[in-house]
N, C-alpha and C positions, 0 to 999 in steps of 0.2 A: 718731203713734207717739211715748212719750214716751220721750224725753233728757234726758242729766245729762254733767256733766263737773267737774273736779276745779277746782279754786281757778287755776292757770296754763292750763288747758286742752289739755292735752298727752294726758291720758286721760281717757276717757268711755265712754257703754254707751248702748243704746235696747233699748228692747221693744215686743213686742206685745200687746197687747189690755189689761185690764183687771188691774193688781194682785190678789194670791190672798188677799191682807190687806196693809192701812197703820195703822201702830200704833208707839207709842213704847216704847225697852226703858230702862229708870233700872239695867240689872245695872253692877255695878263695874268691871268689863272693862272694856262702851262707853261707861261716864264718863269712864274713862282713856286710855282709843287717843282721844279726842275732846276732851278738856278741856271738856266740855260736863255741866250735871247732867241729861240725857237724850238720845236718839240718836233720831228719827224715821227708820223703815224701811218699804220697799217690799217686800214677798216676792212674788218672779216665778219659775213654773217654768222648768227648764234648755230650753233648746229655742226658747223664746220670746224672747231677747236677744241680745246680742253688746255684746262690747268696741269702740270704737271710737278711733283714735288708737294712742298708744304702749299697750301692753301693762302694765298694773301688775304690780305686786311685790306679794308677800303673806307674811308673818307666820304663824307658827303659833302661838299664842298659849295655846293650851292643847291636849291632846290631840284629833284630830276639828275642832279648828276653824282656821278658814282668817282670815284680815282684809286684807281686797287695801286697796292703797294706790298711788298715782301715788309712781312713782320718781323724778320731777323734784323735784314740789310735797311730798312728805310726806301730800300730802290724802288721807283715808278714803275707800274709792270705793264697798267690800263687805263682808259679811260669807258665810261659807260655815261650816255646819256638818253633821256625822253625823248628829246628829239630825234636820236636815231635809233628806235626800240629794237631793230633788226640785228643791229651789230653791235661790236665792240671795237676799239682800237689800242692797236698796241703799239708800245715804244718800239720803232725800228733799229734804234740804237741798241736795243739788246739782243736781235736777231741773230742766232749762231750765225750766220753767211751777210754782215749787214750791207755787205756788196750787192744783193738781191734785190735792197728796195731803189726804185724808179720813180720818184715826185713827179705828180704832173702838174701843181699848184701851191700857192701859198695863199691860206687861209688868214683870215683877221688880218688883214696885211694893215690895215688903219689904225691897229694896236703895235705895232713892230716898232722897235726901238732907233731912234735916229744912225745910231754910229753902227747896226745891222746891214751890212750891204753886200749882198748875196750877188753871186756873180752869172746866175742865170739867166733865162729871159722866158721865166715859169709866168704861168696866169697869176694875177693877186685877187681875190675878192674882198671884200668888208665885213 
C-alpha cells in the first residue's frame, strides 16, 4: 500500500491499488503553493485512501478547488478539484518509496517556465 507524509510527518495518507494516472502539472497555481517549476502528482479515486496522522488544513485557492496542506509543516499534502470530483491528487514527492511514481505526461505544459527543460520525451498538453 503506497504512503506519503508531509516534510515534519504529523500528516500523511495511503492508498490502494494502482494510481488512475502519475503525471506532472508546470500550471502557475502549483508552481506557487510549491515554490517548485513543476508539481508531480498521483491521481487516486475517493474510496481507495485515507488520511493518516493529524488531519490537514486546506486552502480554497480558486473557485472548486481544494489544496490540503499539513497544519504543522506548511507542507503540500493535496490537490482536490470540481473538475475531477472522483479523485484526489497527491504530492508524489512525498511518497514513502517516491521511486514508485511513473509520469506518463506533463500537464499545462503552456504555463511551464522557460529555463524548465525536462529531459523526457513525456506527452505535454495545454
Amino acid at each position: 500500500m503506497p504512503r506519503g507524509h508531509c516534510l515534519c510527518g504529523k500528516t500523511g495518507f495511503e492508498y490502494e491499488g494502482p494510481p488512475n494516472w502519475q503525471g506532472w502539472c508546470h500550471c502557475e497555481s502549483c508552481r506557487r503553493q510549491t515554490a517548485s517549476p513543476a508539481t508531480a502528482f498521483v491521481g487516486v479515486n475517493h474510496g481507495q485512501w485515507k488520511w493518516t496522522g493529524d488531519l490537514p488544513r486546506f486552502y480554497v485557492s480558486s473557485p472548486g478547488v481544494k489544496r490540503w496542506f499539513c497544519g504543522t509543516c506548511g507542507a503540500p499534502a493535496a490537490f482536490e478539484s470540481d473538475k475531477n470530483p472522483d479523485e484526489i491528487h497527491f504530492y508524489a514527492a512525498l511518497l514513502d518509496d517516491p521511486t514508485v511514481f511513473k509520469p506518463t505526461h506533463r500537464d499545462f505544459w503552456s504555463e511551464h517556465l522557460p529555463w524548465d527543460v525536462p529531459g523526457d520525451n513525456l506527452p505535454k498538453t495545454n
